[in-house]
VOZASE-857189 format. One line per 3 residues: number of its first residue (from 1); their letters; for each residue x, z, y of N, C-alpha, C. Coordinates in pm, 1 decimal, m for minus. Layout:
% residues N
NUM = a = X/Z/Y/X/Z/Y/X/Z/Y ~ ... $
***
This chain:
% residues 166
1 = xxx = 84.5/0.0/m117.1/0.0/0.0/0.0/90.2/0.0/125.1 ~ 38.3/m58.8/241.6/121.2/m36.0/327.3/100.2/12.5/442.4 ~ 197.5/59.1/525.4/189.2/188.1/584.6/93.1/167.7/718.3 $
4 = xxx = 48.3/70.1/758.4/m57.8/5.1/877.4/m176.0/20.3/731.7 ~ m257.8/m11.8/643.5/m273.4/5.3/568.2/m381.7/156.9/572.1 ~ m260.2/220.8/538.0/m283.1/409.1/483.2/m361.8/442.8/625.1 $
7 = xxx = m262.2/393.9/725.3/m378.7/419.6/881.8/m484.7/424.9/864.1 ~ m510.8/286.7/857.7/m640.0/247.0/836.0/m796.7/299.9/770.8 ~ m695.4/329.9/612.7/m808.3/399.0/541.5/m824.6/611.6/560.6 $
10 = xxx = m723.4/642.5/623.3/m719.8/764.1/673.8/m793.7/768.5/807.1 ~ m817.5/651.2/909.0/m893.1/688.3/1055.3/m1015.0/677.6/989.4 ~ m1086.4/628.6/867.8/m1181.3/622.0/803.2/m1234.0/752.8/766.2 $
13 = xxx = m1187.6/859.5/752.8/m1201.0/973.4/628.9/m1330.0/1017.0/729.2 ~ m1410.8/1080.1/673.8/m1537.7/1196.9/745.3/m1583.6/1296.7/636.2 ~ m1686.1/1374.3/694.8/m1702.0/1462.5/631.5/m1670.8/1634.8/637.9 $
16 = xxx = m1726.8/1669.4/525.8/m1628.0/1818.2/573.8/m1498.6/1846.9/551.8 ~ m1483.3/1792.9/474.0/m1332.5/1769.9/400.1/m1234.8/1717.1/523.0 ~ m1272.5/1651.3/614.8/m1170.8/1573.2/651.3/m1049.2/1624.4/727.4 $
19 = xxx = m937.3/1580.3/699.1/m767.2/1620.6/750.9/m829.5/1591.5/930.6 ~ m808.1/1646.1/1009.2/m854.8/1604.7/1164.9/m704.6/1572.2/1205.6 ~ m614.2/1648.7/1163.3/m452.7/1661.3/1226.1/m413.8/1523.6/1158.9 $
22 = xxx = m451.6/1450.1/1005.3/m435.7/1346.9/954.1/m492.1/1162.0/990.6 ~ m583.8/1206.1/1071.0/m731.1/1091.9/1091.2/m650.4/1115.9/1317.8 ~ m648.4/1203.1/1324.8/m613.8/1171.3/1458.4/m465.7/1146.0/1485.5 $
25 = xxx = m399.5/1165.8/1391.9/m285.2/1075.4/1402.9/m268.3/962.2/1364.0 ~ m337.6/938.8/1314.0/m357.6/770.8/1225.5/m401.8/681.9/1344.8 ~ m516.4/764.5/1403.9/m597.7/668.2/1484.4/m512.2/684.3/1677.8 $
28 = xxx = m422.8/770.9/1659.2/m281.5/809.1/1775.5/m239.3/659.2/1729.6 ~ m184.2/662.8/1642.2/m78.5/513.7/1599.9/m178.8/397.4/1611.8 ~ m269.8/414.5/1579.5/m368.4/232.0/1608.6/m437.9/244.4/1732.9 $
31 = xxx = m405.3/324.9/1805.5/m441.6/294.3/1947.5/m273.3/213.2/2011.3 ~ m186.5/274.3/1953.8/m80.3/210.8/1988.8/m69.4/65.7/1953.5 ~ m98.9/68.0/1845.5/m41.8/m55.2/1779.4/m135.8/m187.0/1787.9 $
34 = xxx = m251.8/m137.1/1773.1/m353.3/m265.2/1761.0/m500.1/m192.6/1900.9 ~ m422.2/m87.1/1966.8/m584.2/m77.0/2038.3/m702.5/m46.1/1984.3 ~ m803.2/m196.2/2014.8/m921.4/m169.4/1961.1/m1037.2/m10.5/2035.5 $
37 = xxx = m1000.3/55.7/2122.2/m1015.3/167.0/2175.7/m1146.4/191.6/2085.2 ~ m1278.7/78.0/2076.9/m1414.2/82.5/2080.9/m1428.0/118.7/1913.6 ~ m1279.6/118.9/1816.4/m1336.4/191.1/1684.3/m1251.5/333.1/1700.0 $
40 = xxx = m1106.7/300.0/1752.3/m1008.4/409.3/1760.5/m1051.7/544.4/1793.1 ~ m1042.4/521.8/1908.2/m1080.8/597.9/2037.2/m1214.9/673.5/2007.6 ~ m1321.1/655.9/1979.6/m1423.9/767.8/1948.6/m1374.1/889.3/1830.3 $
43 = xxx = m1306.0/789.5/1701.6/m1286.4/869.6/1621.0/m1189.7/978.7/1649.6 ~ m1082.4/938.7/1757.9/m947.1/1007.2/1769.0/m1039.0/1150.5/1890.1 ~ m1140.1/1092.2/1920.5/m1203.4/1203.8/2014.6/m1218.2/1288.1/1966.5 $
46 = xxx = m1323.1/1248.4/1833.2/m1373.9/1365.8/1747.5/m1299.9/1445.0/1663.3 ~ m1186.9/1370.8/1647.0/m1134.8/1483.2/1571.1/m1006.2/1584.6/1671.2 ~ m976.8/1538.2/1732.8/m902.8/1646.8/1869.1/m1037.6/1738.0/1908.9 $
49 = xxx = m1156.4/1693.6/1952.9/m1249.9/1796.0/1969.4/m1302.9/1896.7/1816.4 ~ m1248.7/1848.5/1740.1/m1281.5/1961.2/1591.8/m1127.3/2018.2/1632.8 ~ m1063.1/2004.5/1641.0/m926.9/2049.5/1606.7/m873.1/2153.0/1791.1 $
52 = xxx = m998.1/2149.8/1834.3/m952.2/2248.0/1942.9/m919.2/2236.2/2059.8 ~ m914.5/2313.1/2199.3/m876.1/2304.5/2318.1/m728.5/2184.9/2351.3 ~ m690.6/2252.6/2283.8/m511.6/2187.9/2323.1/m531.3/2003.3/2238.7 $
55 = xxx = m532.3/2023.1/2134.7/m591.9/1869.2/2045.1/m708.3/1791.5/2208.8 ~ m762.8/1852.6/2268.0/m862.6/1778.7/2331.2/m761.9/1769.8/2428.5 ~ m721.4/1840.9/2502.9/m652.1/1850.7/2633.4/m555.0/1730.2/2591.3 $
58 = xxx = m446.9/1718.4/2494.7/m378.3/1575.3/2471.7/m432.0/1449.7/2490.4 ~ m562.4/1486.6/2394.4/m635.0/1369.8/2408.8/m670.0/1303.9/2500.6 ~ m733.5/1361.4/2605.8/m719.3/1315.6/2767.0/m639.5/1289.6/2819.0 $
61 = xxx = m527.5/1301.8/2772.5/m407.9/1304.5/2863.9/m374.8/1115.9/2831.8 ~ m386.1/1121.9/2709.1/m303.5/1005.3/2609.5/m459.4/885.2/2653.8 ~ m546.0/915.0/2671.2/m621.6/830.9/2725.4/m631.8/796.1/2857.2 $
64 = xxx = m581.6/888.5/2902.6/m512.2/871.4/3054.5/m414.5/769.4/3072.3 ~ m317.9/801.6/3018.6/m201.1/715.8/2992.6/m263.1/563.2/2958.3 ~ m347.7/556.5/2843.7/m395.9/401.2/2828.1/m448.7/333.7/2906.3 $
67 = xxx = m515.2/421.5/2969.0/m610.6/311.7/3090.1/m494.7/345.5/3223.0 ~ m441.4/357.8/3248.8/m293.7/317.3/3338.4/m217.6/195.0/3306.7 ~ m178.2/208.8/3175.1/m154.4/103.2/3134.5/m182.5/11.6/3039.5 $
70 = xxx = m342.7/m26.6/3091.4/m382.8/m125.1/2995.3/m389.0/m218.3/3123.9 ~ m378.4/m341.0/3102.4/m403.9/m459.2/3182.6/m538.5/m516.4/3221.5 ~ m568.5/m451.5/3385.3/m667.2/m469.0/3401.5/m765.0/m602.5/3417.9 $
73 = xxx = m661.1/m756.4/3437.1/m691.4/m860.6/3456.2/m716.0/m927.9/3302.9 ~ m654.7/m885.1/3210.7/m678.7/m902.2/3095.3/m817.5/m857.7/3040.1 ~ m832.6/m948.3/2940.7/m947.4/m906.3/2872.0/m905.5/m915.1/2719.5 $
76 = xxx = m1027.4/m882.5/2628.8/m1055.8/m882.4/2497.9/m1013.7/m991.2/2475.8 ~ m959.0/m1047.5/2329.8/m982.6/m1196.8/2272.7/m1077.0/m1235.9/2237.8 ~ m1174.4/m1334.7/2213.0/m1286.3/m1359.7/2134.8/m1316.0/m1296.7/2065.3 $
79 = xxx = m1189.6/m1269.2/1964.8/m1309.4/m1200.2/1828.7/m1253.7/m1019.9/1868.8 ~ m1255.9/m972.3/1984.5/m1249.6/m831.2/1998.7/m1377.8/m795.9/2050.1 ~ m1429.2/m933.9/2120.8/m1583.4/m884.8/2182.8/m1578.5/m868.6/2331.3 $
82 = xxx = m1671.8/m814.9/2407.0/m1638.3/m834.9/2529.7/m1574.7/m710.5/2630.9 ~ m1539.8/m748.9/2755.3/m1504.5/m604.8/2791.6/m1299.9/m553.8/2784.1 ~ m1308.5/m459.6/2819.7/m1162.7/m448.9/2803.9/m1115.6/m272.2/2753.2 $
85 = xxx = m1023.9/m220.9/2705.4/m1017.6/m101.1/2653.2/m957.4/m35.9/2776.7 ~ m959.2/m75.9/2893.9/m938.3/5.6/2999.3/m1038.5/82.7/3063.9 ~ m1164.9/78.6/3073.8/m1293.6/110.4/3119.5/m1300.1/191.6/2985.9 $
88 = xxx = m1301.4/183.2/2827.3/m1312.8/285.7/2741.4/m1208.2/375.5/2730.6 ~ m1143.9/360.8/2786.7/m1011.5/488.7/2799.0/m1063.1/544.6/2896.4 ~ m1096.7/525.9/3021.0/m1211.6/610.8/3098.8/m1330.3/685.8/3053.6 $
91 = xxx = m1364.5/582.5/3003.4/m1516.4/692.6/2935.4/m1491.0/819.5/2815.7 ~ m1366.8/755.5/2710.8/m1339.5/891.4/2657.1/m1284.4/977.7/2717.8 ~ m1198.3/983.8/2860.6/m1114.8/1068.9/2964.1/m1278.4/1166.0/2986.0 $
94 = xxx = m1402.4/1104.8/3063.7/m1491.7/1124.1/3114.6/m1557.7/1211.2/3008.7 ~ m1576.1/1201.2/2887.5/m1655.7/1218.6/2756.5/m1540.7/1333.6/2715.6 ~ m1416.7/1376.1/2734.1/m1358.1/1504.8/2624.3/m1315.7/1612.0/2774.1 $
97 = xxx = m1318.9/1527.5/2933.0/m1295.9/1641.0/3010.4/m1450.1/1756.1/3041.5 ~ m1552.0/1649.8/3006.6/m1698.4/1685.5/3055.4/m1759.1/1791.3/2945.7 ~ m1671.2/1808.7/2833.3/m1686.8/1885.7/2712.7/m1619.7/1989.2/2696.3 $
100 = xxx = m1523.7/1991.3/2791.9/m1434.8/2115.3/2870.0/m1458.1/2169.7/2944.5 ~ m1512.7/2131.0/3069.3/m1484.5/2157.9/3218.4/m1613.3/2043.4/3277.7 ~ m1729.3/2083.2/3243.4/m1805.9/1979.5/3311.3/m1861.4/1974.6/3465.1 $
103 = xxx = m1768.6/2108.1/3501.2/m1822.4/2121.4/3667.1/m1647.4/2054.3/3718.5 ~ m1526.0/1992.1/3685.1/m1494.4/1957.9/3676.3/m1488.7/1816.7/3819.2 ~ m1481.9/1858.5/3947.7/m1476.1/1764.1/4040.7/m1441.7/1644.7/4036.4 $
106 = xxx = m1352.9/1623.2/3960.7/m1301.1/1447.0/3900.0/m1353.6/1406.4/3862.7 ~ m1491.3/1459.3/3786.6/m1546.8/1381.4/3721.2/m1647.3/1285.5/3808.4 ~ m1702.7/1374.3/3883.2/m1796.2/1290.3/3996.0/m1697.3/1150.8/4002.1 $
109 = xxx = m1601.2/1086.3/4092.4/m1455.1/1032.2/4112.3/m1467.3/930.4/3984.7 ~ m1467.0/990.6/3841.7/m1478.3/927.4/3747.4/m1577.5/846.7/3710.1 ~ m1666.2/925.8/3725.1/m1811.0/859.6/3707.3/m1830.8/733.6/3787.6 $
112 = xxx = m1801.9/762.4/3915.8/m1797.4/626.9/4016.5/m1718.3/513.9/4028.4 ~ m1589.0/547.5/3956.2/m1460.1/464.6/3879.7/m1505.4/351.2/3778.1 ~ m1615.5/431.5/3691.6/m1669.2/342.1/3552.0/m1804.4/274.3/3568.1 $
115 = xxx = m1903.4/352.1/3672.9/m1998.8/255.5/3701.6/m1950.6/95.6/3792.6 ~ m1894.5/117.4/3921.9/m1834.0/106.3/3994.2/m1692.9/m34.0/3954.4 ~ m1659.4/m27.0/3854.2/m1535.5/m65.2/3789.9/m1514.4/m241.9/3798.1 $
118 = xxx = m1410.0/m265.8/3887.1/m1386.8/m390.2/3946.1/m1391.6/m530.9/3863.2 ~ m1392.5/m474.2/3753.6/m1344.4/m592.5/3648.5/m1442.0/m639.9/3533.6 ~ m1460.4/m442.3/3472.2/m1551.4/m463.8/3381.6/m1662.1/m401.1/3387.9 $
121 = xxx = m1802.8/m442.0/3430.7/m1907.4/m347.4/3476.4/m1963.5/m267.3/3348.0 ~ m2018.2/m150.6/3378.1/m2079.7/m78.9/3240.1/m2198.4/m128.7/3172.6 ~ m2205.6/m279.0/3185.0/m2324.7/m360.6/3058.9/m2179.6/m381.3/2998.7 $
124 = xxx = m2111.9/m440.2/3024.8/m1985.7/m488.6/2983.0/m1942.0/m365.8/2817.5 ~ m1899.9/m285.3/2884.3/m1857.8/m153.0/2816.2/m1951.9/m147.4/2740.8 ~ m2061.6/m132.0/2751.1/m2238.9/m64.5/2664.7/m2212.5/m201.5/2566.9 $
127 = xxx = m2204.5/m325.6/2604.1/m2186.9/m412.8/2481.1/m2064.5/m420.4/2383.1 ~ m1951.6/m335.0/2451.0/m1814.7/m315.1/2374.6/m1812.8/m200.4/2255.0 ~ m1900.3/m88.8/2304.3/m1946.9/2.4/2257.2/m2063.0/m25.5/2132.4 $
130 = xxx = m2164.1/m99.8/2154.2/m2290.4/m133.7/2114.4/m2216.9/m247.8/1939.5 ~ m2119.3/m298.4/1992.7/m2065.5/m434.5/1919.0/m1958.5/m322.6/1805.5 ~ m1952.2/m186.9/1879.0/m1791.7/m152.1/1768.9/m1855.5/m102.3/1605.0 $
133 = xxx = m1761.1/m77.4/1583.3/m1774.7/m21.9/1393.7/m1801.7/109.3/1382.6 ~ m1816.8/147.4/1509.8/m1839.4/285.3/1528.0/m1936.2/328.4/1617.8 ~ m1994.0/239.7/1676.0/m2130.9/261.0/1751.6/m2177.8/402.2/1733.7 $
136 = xxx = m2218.7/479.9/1638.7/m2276.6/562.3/1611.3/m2218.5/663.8/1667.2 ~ m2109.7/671.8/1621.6/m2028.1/779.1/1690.0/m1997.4/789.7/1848.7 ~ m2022.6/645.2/1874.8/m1976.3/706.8/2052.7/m2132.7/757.8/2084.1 $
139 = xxx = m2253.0/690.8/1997.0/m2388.6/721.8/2049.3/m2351.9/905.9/2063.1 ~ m2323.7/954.6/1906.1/m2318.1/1077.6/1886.7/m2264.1/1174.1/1992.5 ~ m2152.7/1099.5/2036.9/m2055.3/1197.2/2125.2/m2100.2/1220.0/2274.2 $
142 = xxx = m2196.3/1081.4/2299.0/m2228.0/1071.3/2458.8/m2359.1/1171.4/2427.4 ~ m2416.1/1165.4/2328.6/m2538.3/1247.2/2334.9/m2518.6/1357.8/2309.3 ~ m2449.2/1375.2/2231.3/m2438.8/1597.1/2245.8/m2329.2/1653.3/2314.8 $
145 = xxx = m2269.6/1532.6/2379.2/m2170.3/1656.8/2459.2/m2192.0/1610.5/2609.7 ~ m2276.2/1507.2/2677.8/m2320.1/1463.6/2794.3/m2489.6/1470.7/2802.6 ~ m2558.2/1450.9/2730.0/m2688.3/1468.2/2726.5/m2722.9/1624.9/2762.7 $
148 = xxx = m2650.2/1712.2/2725.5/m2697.3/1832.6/2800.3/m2670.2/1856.6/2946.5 ~ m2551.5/1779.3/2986.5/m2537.7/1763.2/3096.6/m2640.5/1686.3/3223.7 ~ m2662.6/1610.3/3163.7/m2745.6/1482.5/3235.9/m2824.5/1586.9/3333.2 $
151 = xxx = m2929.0/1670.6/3358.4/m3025.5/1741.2/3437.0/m2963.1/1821.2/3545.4 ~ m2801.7/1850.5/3488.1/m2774.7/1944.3/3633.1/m2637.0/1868.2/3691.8 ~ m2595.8/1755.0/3625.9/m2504.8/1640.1/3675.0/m2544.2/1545.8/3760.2 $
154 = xxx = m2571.1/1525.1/3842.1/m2621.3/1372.1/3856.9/m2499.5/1281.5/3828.6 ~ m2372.6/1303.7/3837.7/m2290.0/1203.9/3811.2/m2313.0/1152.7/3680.5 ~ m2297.3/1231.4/3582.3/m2345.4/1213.3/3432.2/m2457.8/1157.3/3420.4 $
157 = xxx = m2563.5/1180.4/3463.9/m2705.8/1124.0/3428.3/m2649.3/909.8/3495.4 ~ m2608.9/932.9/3628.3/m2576.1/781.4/3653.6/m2487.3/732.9/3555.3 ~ m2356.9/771.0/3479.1/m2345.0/716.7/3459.3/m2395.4/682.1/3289.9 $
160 = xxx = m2450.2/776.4/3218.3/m2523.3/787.1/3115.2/m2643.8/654.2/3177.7 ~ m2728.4/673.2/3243.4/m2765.7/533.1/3297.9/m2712.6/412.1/3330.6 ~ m2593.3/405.8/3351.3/m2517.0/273.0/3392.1/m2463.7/228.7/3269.5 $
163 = xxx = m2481.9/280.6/3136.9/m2393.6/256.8/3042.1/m2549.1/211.5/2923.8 ~ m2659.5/210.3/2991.2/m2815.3/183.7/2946.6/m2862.1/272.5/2844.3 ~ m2807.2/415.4/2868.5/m2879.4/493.6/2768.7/m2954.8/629.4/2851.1 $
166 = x = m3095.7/531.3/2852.1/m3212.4/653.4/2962.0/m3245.7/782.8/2861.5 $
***
């Protein structure tokens, strides 16, 4: 088997069973290597948010880092779908700080960054999201860790609206 491979079928694992320190390093290395943010990137959320404060706090950080340097004039290839993994490196920044710290002043800043967003608007993203292998999971993550938010956020509720989920 080979070692891109073992990635692969390890960012896969769920359950109760699952290695989180094993599946979020897997899916650490295929954000590097191949991107893809819209399967990576949810999973690498969830399991830094099982695995604790500090696991989440990286996580933001390292999604920070991607959407800095992802190329904003660039886009997807055809068969990645539409949209670009710079606007989803925002939304998971937006999605693991708002699960920390949801009074969190940046986030307002953020929120207006991703509705707002010069290149790729949030139908854009909602179809990058909507199109991934993991759909479910970003549904999951925007809904129980922003859906409680939505009533005393308004930033959250816009952009939970700008991303078409009323």
């Amino acid at each position: 088997m080979e070692p891109h491979e073992v990635l692969q079928l390890t960012r896969w694992s769920q359950g109760k069973g699952v290695d989180h320190v094993a599946r979020a390093l897997s899916c650490t290395v295929l954000c590097l290597c191949e991107a893809e943010l819209d399967k990576n990137g949810p999973i690498l959320a969830e399991s830094c948010l099982a695995l604790g404060d500090e696991a989440r706090r990286l996580a933001e950080l390292f999604f920070v880092w991607l959407s800095e340097t992802e190329d904003l004039d660039g886009g997807w290839d055809a068969d990645d779908g539409p949209g670009s993994d710079q606007p989803l490196a925002l939304l998971l920044v937006f999605v693991l700080r708002a699960s920390a710290a949801p009074d969190d002043p940046r986030l307002v800043e953020l929120a207006d960054m991703l509705v707002t967003h010069a290149v790729h608007p949030p139908d854009a993203v909602a179809a990058a999201i909507a199109d991934s292998m993991r759909a479910e999971l970003w549904h999951d993550l925007m809904k129980d860790l922003l859906g409680p938010l939505r009533a005393s956020h308004a930033h959250v509720e816009r952009l939970v609206r700008a991303l078409g989920r009323a």
